[in-house]
C-alpha positions in Angstrom: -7.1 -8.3 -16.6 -6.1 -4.5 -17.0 -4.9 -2.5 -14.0 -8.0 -0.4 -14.8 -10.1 -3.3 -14.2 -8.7 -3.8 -11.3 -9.0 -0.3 -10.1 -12.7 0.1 -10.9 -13.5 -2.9 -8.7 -11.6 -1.3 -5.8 -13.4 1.7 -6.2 -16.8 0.6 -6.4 -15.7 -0.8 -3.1 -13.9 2.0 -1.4 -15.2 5.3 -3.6 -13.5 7.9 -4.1 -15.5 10.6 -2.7 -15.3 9.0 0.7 -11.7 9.6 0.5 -10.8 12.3 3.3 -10.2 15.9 2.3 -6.6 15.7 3.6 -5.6 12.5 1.8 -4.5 11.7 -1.0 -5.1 8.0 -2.1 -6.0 6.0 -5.6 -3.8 5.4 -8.4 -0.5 6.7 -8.1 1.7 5.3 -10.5 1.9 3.4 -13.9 -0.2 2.5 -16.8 -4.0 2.1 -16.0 -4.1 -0.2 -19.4 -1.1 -2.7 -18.2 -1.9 -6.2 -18.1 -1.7 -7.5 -14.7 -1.5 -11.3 -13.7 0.3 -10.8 -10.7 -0.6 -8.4 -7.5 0.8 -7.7 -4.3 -1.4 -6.6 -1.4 0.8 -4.2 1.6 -0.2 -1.6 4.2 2.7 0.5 3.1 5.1 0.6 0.2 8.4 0.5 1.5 12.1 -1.3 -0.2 11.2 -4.3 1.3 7.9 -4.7 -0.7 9.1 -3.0 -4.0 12.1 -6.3 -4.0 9.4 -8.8 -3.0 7.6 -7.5 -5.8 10.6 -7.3 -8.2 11.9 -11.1 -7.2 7.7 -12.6 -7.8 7.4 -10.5 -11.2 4.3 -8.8 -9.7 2.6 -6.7 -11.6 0.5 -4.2 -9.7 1.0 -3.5 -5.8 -2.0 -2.0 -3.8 -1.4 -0.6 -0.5 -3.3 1.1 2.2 -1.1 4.0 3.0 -0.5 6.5 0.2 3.4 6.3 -1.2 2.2 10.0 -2.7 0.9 11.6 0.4 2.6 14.9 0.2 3.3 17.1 -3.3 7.0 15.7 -4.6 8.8 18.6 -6.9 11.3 16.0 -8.6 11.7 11.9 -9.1 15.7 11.5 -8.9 17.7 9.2 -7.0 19.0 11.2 -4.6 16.6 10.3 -1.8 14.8 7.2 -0.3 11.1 7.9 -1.4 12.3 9.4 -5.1 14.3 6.6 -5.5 11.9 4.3 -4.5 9.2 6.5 -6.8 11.5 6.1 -9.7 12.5 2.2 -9.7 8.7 1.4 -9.7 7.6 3.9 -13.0 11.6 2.5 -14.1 10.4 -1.1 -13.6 6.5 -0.1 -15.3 5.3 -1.5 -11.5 1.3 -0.3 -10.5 0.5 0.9 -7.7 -2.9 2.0 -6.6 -4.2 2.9 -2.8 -6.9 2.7 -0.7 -6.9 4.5 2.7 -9.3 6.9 4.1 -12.1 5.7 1.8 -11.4 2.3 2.7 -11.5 3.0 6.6 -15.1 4.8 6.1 -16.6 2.2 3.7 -18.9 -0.8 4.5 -16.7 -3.8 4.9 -13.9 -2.1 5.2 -10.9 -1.4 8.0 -13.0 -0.5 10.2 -15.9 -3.2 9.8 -13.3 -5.7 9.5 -11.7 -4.5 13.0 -14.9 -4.7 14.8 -15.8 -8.6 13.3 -12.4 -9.7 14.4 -12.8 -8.2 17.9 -16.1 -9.7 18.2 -18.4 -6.4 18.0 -22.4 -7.3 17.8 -24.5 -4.2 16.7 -22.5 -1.9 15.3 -22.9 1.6 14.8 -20.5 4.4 13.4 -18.4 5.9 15.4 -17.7 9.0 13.7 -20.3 9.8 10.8 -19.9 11.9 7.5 -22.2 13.4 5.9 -23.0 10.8 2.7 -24.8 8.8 5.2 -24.4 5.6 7.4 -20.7 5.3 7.0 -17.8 7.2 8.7 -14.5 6.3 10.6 -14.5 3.9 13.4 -17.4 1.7 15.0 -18.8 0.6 18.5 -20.8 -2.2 19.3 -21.5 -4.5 22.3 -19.9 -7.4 23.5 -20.6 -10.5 26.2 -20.1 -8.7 29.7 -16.5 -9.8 31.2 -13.6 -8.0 32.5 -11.6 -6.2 30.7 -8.3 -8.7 31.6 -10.2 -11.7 30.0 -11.3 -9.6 27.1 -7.7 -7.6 26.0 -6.4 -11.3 26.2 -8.9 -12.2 23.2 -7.4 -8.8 21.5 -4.1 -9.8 22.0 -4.9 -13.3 20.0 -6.9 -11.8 17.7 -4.8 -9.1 16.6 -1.6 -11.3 17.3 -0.1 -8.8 19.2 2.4 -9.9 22.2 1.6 -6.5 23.7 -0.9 -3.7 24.2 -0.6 -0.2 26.0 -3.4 0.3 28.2 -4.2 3.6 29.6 -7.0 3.8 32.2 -8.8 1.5 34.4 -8.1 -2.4 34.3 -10.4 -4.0 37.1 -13.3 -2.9 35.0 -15.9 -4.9 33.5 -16.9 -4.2 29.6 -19.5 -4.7 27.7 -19.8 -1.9 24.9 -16.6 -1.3 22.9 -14.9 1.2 20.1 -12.5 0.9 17.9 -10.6 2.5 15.1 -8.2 1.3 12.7 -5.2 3.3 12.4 -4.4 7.2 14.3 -7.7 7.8 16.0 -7.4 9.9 19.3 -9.3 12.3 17.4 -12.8 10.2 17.9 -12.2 9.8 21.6 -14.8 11.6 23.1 -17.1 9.9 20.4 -16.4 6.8 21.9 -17.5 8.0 25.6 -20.7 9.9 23.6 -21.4 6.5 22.5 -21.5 4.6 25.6 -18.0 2.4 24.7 -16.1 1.8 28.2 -12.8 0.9 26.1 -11.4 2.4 23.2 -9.3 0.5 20.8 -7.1 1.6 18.3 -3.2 3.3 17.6 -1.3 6.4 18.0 -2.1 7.5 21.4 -0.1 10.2 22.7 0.4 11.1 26.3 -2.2 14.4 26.7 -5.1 11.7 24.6 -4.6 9.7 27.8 -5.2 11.7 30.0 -8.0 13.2 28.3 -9.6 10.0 28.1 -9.0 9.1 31.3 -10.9 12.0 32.3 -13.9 10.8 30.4 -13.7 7.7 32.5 -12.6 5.5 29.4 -9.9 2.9 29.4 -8.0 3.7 26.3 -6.1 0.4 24.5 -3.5 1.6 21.9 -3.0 -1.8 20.3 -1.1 -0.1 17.4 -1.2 1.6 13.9 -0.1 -1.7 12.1 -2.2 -4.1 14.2 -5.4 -2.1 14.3 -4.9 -1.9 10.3 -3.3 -5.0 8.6 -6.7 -6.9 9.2 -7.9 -5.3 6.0 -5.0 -6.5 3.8 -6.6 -10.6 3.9 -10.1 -9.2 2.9 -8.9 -7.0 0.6 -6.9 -10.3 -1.1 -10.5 -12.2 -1.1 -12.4 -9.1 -2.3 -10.6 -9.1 -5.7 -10.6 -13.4 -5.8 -13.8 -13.2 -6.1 -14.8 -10.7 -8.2 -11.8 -11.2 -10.8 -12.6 -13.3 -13.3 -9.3 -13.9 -14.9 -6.7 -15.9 -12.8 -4.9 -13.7 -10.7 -1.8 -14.7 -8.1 -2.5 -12.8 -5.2 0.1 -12.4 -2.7 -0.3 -10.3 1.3 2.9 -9.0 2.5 2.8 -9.4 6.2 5.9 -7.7 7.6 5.5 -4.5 9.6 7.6 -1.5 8.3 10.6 -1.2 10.9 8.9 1.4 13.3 6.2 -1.6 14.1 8.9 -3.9 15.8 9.0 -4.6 19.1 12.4 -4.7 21.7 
């Protein structure tokens, strides 16, 4: 199957013109009419996954993050990302992304953070204008406290730790979340009824703010409010490529994810 193939099915899954005005996500590098047999599936594209994808001959890597995010004015050798940039077009490696399209489609990071955290009715947290779709979602869950229920995030997201900002003895029973950097959706969450708001990147003065608004806020992490997609993503193209393709989910967190 042709990396172009490949492309087109991602695309008609996560379309382009849902991709945010300050991104910068699709294909990136390498020949669209390469034959790949061999894809690698990654949140970012960092050393480690360019050598796992030297060492299994892989053929094509998609990613969530953009490698590309910001204009580059040369591809030497002189500096991490050019180097990197360079030994993939060197080594004729594809690489295609999906990011802020994929967090506003259906059934995408967003959806699939909601399922896993056992969301019921879900709405859009944040919508844009083409319609029901946006960034983040809210839904209901079983009444309990909010101890027994960031225990079942912990497990689900198979996380050892979560930073929780706000009140703990509550009960909960209407929940946010949002894959990736959201503090910028958390007064949608308290427009929306949520009592907790899960997802990553919270800074100091988005605490406070939310704990103005009377919302526990649960930064549970960039990586671990995101890498859900990366398993779906693998089944997504299983099932709707028809040639046999090895498909492989790199599961490491880049170094700024680790824990001490």
């Amino acid at each position: 199957m042709k990396a172009k193939d490949i492309i087109e099915l991602m695309n008609n899954w996560a379309p382009a013109e849902l991709v945010d005005k300050w991104d910068n996500t699709g294909f990136q590098i390498g020949n669209h009419e390469k034959e790949v047999k061999r894809i690698i599936i990654a949140l970012d594209l960092d050393d480690k996954v360019y050598k796992r994808a030297l060492d299994g001959e892989f053929h094509m890597i998609i990613t969530h993050h953009p490698i590309i995010f910001k204009p580059i004015s040369s591809i030497t050798t002189s500096t991490y990302k050019e180097r990197l940039l360079f030994n993939l077009i060197q080594k004729d490696i594809v690489v295609y992304n999906a990011h802020t399209n994929l967090d506003r489609t259906h059934k995408g990071v967003n959806d699939e953070l909601a399922k896993l955290l056992g969301l019921k009715n879900l709405e859009v947290l944040e919508l844009v204008e083409e319609g029901d779709i946006g960034y983040g979602r809210v839904g209901d869950i079983e009444e309990q406290s909010l101890r027994d229920y960031l225990t079942f995030v912990k497990e689900r997201l198979n996380t050892e730790f979560l930073i929780v900002y706000g009140d703990l003895e509550r009960t909960v029973k209407r929940v946010a979340v949002c894959g990736g950097s959201g503090s910028g959706l958390i007064y949608d969450a308290y427009k929306r009824g949520a009592s907790i708001y899960i997802t990553g990147d919270i800074k100091y003065h988005d605490a406070q703010y939310g704990a103005e608004l009377g919302l526990t806020i649960v930064d549970a992490g960039h990586y671990h409010t995101e890498k859900v997609i990366l398993p779906v993503i693998k089944e997504y193209l299983e099932k709707n490529t028809q040639d046999h393709i090895l498909i492989e989910v790199w599961r490491e967190p880049s170094p700024s994810y680790g824990m001490f």
